[in-house]
DSSP file (Angstrom, degrees, kcal/mol; ACC not computed):
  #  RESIDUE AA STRUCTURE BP1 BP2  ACC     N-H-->O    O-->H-N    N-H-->O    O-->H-N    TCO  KAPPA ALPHA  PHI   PSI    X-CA   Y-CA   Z-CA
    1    1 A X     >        0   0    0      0, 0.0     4,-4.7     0, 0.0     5,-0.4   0.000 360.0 360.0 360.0 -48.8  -12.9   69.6   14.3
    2    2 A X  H  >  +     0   0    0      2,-0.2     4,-0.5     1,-0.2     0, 0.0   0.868 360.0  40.3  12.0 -73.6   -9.6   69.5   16.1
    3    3 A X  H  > S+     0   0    0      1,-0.2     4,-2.2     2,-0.2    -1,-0.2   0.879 112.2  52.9 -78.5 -37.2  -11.0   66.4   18.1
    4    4 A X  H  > S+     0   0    0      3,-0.2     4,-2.7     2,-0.2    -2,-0.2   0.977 113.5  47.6 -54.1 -59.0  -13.0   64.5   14.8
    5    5 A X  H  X S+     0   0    0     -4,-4.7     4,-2.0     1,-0.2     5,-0.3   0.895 111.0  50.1 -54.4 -12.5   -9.1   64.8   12.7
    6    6 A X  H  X S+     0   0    0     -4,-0.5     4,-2.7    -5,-0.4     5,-0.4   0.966 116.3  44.0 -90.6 -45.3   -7.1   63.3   16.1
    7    7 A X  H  X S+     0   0    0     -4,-2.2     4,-1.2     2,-0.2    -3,-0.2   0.940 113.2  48.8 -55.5 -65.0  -10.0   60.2   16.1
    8    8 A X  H >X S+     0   0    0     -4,-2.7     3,-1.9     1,-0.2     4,-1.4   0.907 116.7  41.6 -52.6 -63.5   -9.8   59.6   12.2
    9    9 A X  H 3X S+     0   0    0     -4,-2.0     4,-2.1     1,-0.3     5,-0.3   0.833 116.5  51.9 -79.9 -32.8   -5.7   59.5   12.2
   10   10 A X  H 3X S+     0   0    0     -4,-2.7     4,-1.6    -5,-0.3    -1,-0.3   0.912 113.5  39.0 -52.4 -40.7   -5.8   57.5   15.3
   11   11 A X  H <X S+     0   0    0     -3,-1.9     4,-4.2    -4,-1.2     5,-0.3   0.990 117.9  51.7 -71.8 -58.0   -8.2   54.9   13.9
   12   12 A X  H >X S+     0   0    0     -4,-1.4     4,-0.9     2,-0.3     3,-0.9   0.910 111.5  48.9 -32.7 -73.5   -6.1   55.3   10.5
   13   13 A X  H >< S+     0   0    0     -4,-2.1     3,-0.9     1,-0.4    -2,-0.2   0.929 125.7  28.0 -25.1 -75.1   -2.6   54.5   12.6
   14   14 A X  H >< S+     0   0    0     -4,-1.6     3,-0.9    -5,-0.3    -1,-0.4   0.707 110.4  60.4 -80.4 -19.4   -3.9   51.6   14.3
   15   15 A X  H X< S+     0   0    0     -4,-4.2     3,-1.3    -3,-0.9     4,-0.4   0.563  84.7  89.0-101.1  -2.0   -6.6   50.0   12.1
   16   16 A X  T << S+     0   0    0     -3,-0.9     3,-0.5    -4,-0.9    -1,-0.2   0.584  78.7  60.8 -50.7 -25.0   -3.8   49.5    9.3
   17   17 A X  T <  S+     0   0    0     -3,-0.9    -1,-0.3     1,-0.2    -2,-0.1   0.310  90.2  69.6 -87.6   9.7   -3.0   46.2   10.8
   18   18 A X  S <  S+     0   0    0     -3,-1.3    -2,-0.2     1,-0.1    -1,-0.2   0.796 105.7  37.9 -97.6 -35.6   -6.5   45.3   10.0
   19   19 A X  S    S+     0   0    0     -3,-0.5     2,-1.1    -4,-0.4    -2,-0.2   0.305  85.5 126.2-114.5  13.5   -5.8   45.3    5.9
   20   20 A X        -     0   0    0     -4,-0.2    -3,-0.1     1,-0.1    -1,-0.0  -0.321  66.2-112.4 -46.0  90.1   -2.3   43.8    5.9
   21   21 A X        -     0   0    0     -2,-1.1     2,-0.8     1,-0.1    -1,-0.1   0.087  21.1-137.8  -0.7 123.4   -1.7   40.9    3.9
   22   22 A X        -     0   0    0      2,-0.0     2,-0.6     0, 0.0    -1,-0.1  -0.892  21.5-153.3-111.8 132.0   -1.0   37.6    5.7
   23   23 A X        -     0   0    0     -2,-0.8     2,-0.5     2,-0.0    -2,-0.0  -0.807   9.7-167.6 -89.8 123.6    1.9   35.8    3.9
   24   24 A X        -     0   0    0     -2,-0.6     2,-0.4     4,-0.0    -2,-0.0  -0.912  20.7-128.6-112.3 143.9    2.3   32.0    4.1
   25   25 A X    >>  -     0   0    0     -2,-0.5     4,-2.4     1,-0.1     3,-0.7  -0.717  22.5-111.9 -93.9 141.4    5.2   30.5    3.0
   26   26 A X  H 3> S+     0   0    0     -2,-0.4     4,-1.1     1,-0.3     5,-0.1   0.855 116.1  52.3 -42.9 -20.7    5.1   27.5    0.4
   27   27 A X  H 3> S+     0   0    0      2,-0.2     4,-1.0     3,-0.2     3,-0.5   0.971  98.5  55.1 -76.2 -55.1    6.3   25.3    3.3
   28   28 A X  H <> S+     0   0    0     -3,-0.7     4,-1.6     2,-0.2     5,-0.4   0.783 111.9  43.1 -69.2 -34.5    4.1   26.0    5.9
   29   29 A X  H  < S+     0   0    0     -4,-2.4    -1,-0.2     1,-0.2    -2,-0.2   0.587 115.0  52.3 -99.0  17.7    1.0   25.0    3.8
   30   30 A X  H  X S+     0   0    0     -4,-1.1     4,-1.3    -3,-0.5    -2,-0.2   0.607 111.2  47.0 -77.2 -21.0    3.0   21.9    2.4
   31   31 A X  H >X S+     0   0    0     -4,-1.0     4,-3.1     2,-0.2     3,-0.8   0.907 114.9  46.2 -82.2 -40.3    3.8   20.8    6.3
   32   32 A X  H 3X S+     0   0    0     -4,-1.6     4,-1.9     1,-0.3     5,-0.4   0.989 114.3  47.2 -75.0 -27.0    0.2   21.3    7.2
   33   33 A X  H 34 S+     0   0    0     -5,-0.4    -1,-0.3     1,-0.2    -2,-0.2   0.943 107.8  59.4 -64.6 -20.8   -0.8   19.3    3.8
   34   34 A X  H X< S+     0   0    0     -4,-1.3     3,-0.7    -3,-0.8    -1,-0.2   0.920 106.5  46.2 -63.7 -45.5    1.9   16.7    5.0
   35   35 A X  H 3< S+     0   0    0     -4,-3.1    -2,-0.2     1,-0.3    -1,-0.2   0.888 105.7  56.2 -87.1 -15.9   -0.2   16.2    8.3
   36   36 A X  T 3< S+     0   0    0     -4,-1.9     2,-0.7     2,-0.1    -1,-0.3   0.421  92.6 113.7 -55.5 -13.0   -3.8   15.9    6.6
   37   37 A X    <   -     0   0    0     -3,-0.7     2,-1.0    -5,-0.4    -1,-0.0  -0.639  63.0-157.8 -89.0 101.5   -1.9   13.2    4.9
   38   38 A X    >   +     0   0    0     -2,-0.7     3,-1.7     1,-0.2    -1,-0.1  -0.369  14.7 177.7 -83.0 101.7   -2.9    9.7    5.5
   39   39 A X  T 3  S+     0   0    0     -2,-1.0    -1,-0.2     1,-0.3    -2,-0.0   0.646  79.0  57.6 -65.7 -11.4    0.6    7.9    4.5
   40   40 A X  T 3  S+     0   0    0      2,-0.0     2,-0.4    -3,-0.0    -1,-0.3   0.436 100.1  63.9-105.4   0.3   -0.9    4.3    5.5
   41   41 A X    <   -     0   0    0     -3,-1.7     2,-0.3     3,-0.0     3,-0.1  -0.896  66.0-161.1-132.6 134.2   -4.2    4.5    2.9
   42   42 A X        -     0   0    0     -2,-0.4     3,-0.2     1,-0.1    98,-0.2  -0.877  21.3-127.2-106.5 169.9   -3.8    4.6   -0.8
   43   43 A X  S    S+     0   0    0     96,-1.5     2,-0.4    -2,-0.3    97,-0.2   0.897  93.1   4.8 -91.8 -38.7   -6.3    5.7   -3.3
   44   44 A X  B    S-A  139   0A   0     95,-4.1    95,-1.9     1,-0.1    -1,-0.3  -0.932  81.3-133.2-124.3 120.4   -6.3    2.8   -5.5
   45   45 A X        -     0   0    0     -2,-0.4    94,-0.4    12,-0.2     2,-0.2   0.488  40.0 -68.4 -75.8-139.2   -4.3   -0.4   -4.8
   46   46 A X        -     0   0    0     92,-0.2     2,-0.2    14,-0.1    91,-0.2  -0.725  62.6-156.3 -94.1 155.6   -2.2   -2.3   -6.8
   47   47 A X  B     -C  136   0B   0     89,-1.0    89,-2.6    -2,-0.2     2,-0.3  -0.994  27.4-147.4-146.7 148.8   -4.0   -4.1   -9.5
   48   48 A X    >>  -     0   0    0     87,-0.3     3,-3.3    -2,-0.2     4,-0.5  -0.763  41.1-114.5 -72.3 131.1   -4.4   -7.1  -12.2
   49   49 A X  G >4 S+     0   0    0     85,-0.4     3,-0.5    -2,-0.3     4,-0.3   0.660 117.5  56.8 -25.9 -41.5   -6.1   -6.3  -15.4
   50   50 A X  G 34 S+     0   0    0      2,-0.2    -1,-0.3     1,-0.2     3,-0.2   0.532 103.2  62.4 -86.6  -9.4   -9.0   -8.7  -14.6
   51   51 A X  G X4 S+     0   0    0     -3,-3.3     3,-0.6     1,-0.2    -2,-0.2   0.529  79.1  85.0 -87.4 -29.2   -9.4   -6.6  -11.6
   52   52 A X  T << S+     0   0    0     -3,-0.5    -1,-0.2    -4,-0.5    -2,-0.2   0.797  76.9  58.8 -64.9 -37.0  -10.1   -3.6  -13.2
   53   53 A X  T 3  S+     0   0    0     -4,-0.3    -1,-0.2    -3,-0.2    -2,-0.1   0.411  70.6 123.2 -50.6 -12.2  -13.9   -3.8  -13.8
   54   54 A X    <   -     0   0    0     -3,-0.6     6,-0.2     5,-0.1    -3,-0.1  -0.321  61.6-140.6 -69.6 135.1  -14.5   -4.1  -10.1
   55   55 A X  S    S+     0   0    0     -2,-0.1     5,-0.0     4,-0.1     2,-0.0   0.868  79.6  55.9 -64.2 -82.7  -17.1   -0.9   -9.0
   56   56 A X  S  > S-     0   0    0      1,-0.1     4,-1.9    -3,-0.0     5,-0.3  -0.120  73.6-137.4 -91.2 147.5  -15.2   -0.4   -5.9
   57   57 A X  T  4 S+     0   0    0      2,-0.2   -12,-0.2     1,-0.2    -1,-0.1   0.194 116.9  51.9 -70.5  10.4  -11.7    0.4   -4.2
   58   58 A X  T  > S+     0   0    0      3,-0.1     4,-1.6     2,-0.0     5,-0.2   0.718 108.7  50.2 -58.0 -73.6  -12.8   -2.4   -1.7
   59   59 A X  T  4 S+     0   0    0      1,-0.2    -2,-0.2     2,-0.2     4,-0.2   0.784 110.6  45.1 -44.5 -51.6  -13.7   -5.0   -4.6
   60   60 A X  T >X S+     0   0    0     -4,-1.9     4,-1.6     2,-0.2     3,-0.5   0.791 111.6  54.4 -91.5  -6.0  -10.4   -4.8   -6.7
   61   61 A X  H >> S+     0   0    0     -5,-0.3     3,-2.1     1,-0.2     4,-1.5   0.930 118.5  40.6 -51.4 -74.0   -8.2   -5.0   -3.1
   62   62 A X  H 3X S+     0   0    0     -4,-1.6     4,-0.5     1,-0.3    -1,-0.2   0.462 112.5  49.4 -66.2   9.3  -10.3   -8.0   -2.8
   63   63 A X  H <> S+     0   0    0     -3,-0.5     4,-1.9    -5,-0.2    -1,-0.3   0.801 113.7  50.8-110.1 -43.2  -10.0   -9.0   -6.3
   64   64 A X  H <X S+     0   0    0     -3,-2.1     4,-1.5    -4,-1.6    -2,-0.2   0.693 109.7  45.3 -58.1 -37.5   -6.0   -8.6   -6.0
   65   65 A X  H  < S+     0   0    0     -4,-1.5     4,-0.3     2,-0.2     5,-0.2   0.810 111.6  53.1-108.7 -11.0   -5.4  -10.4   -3.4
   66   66 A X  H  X S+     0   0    0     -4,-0.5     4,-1.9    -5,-0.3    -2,-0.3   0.890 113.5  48.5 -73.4 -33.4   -7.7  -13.4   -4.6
   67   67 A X  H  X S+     0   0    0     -4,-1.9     4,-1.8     2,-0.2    -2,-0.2   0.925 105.6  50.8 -50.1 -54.9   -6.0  -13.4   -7.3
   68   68 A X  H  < S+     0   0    0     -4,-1.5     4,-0.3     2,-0.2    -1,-0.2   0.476 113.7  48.2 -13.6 -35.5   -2.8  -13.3   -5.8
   69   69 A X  H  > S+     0   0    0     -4,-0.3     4,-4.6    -3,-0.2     5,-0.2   0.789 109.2  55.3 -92.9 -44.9   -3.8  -16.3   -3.6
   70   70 A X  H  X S+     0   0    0     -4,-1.9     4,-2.8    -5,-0.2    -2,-0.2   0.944 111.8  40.8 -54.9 -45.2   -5.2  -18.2   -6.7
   71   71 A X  H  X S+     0   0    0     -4,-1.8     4,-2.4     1,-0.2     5,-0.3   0.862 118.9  45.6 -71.8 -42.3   -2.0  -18.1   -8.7
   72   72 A X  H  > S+     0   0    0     -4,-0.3     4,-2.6     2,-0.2    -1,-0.2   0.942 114.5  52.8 -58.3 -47.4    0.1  -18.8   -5.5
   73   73 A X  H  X S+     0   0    0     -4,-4.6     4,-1.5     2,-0.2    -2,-0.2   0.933 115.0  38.6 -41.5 -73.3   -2.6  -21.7   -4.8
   74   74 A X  H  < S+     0   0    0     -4,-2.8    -1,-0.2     1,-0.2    -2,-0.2   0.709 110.0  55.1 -55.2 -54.3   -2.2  -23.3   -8.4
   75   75 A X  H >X S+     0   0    0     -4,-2.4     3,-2.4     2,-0.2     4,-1.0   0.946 113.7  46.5 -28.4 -72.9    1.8  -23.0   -9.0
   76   76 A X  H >< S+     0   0    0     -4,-2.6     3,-3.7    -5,-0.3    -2,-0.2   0.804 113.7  49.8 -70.1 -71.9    2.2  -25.0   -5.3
   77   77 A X  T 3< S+     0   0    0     -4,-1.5    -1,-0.2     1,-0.4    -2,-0.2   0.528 100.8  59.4   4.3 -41.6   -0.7  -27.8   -6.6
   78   78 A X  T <4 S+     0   0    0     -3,-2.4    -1,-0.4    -5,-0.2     2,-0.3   0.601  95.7  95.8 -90.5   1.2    1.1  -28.2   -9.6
   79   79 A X  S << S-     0   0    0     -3,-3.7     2,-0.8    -4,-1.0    -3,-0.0  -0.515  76.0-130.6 -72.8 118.3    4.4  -29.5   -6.9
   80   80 A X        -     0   0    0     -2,-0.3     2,-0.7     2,-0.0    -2,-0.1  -0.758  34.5-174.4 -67.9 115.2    4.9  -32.8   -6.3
   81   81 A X        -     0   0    0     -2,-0.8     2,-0.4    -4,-0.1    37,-0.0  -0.928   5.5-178.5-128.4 113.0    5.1  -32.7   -2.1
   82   82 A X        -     0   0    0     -2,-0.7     2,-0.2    35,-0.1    -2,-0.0  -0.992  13.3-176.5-119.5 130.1    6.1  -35.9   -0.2
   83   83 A X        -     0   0    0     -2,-0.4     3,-0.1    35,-0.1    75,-0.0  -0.435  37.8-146.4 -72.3 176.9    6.2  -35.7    3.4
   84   84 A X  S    S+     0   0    0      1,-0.3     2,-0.3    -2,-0.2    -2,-0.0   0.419  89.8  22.1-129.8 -20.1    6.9  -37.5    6.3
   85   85 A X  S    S-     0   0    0     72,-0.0    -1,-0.3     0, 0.0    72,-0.1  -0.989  94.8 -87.4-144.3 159.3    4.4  -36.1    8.5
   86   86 A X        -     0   0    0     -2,-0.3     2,-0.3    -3,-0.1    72,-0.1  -0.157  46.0-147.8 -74.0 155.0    1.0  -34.3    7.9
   87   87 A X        +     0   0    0     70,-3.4     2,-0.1     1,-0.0    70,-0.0  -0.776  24.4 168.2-101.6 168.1    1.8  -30.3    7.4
   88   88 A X        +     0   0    0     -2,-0.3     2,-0.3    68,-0.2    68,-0.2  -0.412  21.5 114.3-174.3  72.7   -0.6  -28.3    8.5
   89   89 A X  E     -D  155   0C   0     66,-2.5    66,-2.7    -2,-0.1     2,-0.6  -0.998  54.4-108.5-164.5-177.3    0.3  -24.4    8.8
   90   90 A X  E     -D  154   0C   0     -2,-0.3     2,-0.4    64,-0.3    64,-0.3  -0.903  28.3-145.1-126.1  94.5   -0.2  -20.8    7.6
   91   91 A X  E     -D  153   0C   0     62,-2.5    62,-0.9    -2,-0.6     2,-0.4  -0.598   2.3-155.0 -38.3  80.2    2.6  -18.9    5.5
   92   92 A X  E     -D  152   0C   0     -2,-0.4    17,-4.7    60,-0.2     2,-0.3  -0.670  14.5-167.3-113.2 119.8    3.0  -15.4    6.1
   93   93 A X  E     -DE 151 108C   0     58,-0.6    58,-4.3    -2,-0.4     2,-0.3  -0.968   7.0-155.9 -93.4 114.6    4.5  -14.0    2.8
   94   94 A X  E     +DE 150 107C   0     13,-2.8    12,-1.3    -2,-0.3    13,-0.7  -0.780  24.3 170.2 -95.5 130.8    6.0  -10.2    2.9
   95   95 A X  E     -DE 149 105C   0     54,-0.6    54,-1.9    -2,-0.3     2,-0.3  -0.818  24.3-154.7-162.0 168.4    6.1   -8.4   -0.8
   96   96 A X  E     -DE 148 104C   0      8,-0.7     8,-1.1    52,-0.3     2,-0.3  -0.754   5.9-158.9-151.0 139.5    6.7   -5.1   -2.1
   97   97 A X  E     -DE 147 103C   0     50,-1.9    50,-2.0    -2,-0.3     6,-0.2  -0.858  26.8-124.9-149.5 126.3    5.3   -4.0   -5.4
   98   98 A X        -     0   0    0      4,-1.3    40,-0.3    -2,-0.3    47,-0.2   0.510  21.6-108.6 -52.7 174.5    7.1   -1.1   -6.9
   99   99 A X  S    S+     0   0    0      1,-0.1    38,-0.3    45,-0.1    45,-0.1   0.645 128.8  49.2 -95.0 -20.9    6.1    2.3   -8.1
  100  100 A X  S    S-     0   0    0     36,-0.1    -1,-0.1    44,-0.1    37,-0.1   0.747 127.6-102.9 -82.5 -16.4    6.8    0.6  -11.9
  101  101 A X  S    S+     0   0    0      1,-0.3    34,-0.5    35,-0.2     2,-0.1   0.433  74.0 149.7  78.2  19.5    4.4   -2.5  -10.7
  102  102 A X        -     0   0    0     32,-0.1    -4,-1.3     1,-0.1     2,-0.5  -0.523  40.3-141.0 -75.7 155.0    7.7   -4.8  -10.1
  103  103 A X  E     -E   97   0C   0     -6,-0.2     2,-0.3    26,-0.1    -6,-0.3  -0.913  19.1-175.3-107.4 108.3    6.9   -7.5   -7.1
  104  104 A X  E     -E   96   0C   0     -8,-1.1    -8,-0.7    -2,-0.5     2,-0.5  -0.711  22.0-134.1-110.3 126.2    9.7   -8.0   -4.9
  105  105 A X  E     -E   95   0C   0     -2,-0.3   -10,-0.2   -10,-0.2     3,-0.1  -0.764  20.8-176.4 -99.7 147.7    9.3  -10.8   -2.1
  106  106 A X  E     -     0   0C   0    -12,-1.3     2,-0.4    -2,-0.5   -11,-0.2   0.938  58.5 -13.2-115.1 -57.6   10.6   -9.1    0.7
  107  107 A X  E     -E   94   0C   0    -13,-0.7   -13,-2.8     2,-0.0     2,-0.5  -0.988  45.9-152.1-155.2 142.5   10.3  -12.4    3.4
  108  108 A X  E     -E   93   0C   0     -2,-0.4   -15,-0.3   -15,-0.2     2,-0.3  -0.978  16.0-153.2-120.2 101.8    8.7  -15.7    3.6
  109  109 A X        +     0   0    0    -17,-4.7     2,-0.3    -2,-0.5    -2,-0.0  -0.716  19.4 171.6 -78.6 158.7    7.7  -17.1    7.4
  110  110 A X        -     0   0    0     -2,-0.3   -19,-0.1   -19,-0.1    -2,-0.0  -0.795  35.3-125.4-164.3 108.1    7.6  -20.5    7.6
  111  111 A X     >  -     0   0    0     -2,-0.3     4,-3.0     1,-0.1     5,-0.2  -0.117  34.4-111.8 -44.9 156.2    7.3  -22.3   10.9
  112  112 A X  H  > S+     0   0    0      2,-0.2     4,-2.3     3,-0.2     5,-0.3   0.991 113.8  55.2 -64.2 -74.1   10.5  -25.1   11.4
  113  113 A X  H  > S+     0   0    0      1,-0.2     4,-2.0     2,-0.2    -1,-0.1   0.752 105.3  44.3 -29.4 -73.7    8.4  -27.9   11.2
  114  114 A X  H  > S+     0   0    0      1,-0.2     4,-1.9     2,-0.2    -1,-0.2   0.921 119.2  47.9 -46.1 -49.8    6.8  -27.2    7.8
  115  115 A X  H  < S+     0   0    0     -4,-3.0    -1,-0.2     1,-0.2    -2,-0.2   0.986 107.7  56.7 -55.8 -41.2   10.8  -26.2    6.5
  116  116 A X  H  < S+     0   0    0     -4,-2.3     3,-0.4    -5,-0.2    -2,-0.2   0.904 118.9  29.2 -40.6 -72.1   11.9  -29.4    8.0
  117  117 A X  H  < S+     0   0    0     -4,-2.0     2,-0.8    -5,-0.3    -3,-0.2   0.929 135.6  27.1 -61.8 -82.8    9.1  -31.4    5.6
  118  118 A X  S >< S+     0   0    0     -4,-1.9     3,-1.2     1,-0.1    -1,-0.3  -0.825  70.3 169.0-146.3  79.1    9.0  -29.2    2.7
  119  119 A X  T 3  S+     0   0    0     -2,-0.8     3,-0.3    -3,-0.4     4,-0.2   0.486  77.9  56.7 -67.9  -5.9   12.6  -27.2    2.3
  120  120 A X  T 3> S+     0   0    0      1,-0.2     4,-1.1     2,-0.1    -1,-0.2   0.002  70.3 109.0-125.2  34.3   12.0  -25.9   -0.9
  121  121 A X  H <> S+     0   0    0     -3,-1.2     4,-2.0     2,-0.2    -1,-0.2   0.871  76.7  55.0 -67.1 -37.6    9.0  -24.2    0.1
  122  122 A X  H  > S+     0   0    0     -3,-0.3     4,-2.3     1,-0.2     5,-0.2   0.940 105.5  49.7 -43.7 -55.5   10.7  -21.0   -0.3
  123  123 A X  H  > S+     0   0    0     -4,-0.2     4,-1.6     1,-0.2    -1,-0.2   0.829 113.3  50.2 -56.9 -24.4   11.8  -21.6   -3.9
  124  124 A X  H  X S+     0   0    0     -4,-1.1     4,-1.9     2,-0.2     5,-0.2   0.866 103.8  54.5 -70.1 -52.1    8.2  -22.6   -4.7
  125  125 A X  H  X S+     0   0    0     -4,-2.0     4,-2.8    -5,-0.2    -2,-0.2   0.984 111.4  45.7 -61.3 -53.2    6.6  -19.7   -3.2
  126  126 A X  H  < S+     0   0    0     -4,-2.3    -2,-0.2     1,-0.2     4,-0.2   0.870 112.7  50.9 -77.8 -27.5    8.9  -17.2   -5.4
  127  127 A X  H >X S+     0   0    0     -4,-1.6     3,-0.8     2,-0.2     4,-0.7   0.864 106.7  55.2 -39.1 -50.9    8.3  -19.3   -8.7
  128  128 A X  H >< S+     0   0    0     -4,-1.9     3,-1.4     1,-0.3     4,-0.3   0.964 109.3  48.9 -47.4 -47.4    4.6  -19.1   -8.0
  129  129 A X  T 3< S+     0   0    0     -4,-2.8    -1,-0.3     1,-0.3     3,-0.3   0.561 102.3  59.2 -87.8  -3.0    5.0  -15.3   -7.8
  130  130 A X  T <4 S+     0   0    0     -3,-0.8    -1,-0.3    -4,-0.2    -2,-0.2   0.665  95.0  65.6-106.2   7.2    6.9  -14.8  -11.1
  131  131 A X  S << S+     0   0    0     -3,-1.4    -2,-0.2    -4,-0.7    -1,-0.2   0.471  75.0 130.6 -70.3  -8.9    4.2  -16.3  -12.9
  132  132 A X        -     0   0    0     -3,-0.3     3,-0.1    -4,-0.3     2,-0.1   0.011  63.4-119.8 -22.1 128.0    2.1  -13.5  -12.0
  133  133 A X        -     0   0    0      1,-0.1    -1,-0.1   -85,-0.0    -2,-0.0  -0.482  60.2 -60.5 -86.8-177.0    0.2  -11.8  -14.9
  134  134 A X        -     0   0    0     -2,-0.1     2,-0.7     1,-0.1   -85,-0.4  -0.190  59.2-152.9 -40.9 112.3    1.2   -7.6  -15.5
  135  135 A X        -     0   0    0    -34,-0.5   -87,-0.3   -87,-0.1    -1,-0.1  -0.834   6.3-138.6-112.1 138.8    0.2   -5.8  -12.1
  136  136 A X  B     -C   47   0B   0    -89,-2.6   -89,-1.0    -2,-0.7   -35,-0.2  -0.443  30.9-112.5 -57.0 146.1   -0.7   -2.2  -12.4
  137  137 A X        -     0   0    0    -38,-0.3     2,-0.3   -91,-0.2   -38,-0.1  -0.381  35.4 -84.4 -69.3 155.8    0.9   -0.2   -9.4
  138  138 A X  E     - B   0 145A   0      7,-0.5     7,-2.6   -40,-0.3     2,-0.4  -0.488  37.4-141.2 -68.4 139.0   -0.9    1.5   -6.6
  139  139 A X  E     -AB  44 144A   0    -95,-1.9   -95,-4.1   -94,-0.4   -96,-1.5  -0.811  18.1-176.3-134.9 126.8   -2.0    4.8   -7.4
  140  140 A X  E >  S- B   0 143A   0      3,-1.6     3,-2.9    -2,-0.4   -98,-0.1  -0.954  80.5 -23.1-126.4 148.4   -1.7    7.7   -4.3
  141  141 A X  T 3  S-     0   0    0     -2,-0.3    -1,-0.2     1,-0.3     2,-0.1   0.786 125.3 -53.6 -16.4  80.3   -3.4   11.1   -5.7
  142  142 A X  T 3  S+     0   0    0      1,-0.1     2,-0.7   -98,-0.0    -1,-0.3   0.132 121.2 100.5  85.2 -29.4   -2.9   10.2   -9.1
  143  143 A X  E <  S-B  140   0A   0     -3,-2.9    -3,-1.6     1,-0.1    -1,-0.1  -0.836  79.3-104.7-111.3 120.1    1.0    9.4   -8.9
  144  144 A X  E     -B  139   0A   0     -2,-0.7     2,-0.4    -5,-0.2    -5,-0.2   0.262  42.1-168.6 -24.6 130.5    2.3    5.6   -8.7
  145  145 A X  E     -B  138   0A   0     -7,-2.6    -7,-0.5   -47,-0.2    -1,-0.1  -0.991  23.3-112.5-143.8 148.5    3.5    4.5   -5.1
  146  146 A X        -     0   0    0     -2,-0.4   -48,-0.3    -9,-0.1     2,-0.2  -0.296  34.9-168.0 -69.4 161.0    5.4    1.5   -3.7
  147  147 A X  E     -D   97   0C   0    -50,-2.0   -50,-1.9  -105,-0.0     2,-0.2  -0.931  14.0-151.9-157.4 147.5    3.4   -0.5   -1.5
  148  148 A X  E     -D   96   0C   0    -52,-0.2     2,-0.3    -2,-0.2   -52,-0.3  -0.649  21.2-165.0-128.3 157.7    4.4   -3.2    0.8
  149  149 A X  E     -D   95   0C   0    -54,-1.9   -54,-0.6    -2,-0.2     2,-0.3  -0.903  21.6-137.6-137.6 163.3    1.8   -6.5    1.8
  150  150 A X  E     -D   94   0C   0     -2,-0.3     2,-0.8   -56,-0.2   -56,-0.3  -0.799  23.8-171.1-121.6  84.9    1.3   -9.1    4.1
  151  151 A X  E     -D   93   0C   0    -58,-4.3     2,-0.9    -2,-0.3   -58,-0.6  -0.504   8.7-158.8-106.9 121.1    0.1  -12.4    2.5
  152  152 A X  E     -D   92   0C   0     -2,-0.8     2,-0.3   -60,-0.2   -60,-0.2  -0.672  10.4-174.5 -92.7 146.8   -1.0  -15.4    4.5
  153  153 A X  E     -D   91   0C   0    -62,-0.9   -62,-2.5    -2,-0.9     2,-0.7  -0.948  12.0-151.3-122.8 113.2   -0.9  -18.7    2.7
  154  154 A X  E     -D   90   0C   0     -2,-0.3     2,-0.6   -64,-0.3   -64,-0.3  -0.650  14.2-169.2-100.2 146.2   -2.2  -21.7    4.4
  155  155 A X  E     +D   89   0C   0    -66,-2.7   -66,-2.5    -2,-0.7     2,-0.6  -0.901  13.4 178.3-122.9 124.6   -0.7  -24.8    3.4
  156  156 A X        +     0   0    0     -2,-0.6     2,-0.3   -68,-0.2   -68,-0.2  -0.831   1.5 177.3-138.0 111.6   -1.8  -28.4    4.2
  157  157 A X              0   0    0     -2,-0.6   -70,-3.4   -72,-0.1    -2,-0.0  -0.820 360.0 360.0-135.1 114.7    0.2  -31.2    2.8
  158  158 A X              0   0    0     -2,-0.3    -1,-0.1   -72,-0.1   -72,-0.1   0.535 360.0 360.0-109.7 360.0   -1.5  -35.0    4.2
């Protein structure tokens, strides 16, 4: 009997660690949710009104940034552009759109030739863009987030 009590309070002693609580701290399952987190993807992108109907988060990206192109497109069309030589090149526009939907142009490339021929291509490009209709912000689980773009514009002036 002796030898039965000494086994149960031994097992008791030691198996105690078996029903302890494990504690996590609010930190440690925010760091691990930090690294499940893909910072480069958002859930919805930024968006135009006309944009909204699209069935997929593929379709209004594409919907955004044709739109985006159209507007840019139309605004330089409506420009009187005299050259001296034909132009012929592809515009790499840097923008920012805000957590509020604001659009901020963040840089304009522009090969030397094309500034050479057309110097006020910069001012043109940022005119285009403040004729822009209302764009909704990009939406990262649920809560508005800045997002930054890369836009090419090809431009061909004869």
């Amino acid at each position: 009997m002796k030898r039965i009590s000494f086994i149960l309070g031994f097992l008791l002693l030691f198996s105690c660690n078996y029903f302890t609580a494990k504690k996590t701290s609010s930190e440690a399952i925010l760091n691990e949710e930090l690294k499940a987190f893909n910072w480069n993807e958002v859930d919805d992108y930024p968006s135009f009104a006309l944009c909204d109907t699209a069935a997929s988060k593929e379709l209004r990206k594409q919907c955004f940034q044709n739109t985006l192109t159209n507007v840019i497109t139309d605004n330089l069309q409506k420009e009187t552009i005299i050259v001296k030589q034909d132009v012929n090149d592809t515009i790499t526009i840097k923008f920012q759109i805000s957590e509020t939907g604001i659009l901020s142009l963040i840089d304009v490339t522009v090969d030397s030739i094309t500034l050479q021929e057309i110097p006020d291509i910069k001012s043109m490009l940022t005119s285009s863009l403040d004729s822009l209709p209302k764009i909704y912000p990009a939406l990262k689980r649920g809560q508005q987030v800045k997002t930054e773009f890369r836009l090419p514009v090809v431009i061909q002036v004869n």
